[in-house]
Every structure is written in structure tokens, then in C-alpha cells.
N, C-alpha and C positions, 0 to 999 in steps of 0.2 A: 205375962203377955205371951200371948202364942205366936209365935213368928210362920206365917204361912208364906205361900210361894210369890204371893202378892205382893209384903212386905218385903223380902228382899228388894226383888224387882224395882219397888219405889226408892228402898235404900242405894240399890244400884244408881238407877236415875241421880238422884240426889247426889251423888259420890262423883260421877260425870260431871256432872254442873259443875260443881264447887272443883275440881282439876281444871274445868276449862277456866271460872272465871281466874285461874290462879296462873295459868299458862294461855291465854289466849286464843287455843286452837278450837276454831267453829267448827270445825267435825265431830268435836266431843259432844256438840251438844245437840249434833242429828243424833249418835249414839244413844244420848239420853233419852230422848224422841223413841229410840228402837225401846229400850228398857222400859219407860214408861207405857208405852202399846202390849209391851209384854205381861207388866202390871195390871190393866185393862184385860187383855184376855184370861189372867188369871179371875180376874173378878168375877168373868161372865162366866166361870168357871172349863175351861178348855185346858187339858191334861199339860203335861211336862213339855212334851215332844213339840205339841203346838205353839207355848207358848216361846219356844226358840224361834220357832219356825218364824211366828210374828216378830219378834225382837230383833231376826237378822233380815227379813224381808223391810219393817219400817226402819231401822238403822242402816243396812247396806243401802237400801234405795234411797233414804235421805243424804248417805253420804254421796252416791256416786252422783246425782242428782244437779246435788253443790257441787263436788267437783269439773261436773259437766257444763255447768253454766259459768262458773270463773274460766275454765278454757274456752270462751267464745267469747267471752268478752275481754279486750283488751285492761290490761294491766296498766294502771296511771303510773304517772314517772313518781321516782322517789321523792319524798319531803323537802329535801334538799334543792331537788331541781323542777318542784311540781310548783306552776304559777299558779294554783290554786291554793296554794299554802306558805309561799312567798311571794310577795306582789312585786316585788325588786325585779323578777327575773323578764327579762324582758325589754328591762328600761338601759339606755347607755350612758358612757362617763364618760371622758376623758381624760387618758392616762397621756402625763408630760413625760416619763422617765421612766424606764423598768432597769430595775437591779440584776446583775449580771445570774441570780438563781431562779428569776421567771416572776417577782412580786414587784411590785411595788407598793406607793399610797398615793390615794386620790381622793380629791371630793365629792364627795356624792351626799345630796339630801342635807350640805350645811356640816355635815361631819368628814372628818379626814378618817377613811377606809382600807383595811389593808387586801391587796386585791394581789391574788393568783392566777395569773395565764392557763389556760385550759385547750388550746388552738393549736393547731397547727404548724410547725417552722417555730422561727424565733420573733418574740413580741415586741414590734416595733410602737411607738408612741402614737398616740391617735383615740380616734373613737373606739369604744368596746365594749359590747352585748354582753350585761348579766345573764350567766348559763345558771347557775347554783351559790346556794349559802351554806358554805360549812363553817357553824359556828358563828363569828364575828370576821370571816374572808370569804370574801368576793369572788367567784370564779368568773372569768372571762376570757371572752373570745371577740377576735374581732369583728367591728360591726361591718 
């Protein structure tokens, strides 16, 4: 099998992909974007020089591209405290008693909850706003 400039190139690509789906980083795989165009201009037959030239023009510009558009758009809150991905947050309890290190347990939803203060000062007994779930605790603040 002849290995032409093509054939890297696709290898390349290919080698990108399979790092991104291994490490999650979406820029690898504008990279591969550049590689693959590179591949393509190999095909159509266009010398060495060009077909960098295309590899860093469709890779750089697909990266900076994505980069450009995730800094314009607002970054969602983490898992933990995103109500899109916990429906809890949001909803209040009623805490009788906090223990002298900021926890206590409460009922919430039919189950007894082990629930951490997240607010401000010291957490007095009362209502209090699900901020976040870490884990199986509750973090709160007051309502």
C-alpha cells in the first residue's frame, strides 16, 4: 500500500477524533476538520505547502471560531447547581434545628435529607432555598 500525502492526512484526522472522543476536548475535533480539508486538498492534488496552508486556515479558523462563540455566550451554572439538571433547586424546606457545624436533616419530598447551609452569617431555623446537590446533601440558603 502506498502511503501518499492523503493518507496521512486522513490518518491524522482519524488520530484527532479518536483523542477527542477519549478526552472530550471539542477543539480536537475542528483540528480534525483542518486535517481532513488537508486530505481533500491533497486529493485535488495541491503541493505540501498548500495543503498546510489549508489544514491551519480550516483548523485554526474552526477553532478560533468555537472559541469565539462560547465567549459570547454565557456559560450555564454547574450540574450541581444548574435547575436544568436538578429540579430540586429551587424548591424550599423547612429546617427545625442546624447542628453547631452548619448541617442539619430535614424532610423534604417524604424522605429525611441531610442538608448544608451555604448563606450567609449563621443558619438560623426556618424556610430555606435549595441552591445545589452535592451528592445526597442539600445545599441551602435562606429563603
Amino acid at each position: 500500500m502506498d502511503w501518499t500525502a492523503a493518507t496521512g492526512w486522513w490518518v491524522l484526522a482519524g488520530g484527532l477524533v479518536a483523542v477527542e472522543l477519549a478526552t472530550g476536548s471539542f477543539y480536537l475535533l475542528m483540528m480534525a476538520a483542518g486535517a481532513a480539508a488537508a486530505a481533500l486538498a491533497a486529493h485535488a492534488g495541491l503541493g505540501a505547502t498548500a495543503q498546510f496552508v489549508v489544514a491551519a486556515l480550516v483548523g485554526g479558523g474552526a477553532t478560533a471560531a468555537w472559541h469565539l462563540k462560547r465567549a459570547r455566550h454565557p456559560q450555564s451554572a454547574p450540574a450541581a447547581s444548574n435547575r436544568d439538571v436538578v429540579l430540586d433547586i429551587g424548591e424550599t424546606l423547612l429546617i427545625e434545628q442546624w447542628l453547631p457545624d452548619g448541617t442539619a436533616r430535614a424532610l423534604y419530598r417524604g424522605a429525611s435529607w441531610a442538608v448544608r447551609f451555604e448563606g450567609d452569617g449563621t443558619p438560623a431555623p426556618g424556610r430555606h432555598r435549595i441552591v445545589a446537590l452535592h451528592g445526597s446533601e442539600l445545599a441551602v440558603r435562606p429563603a
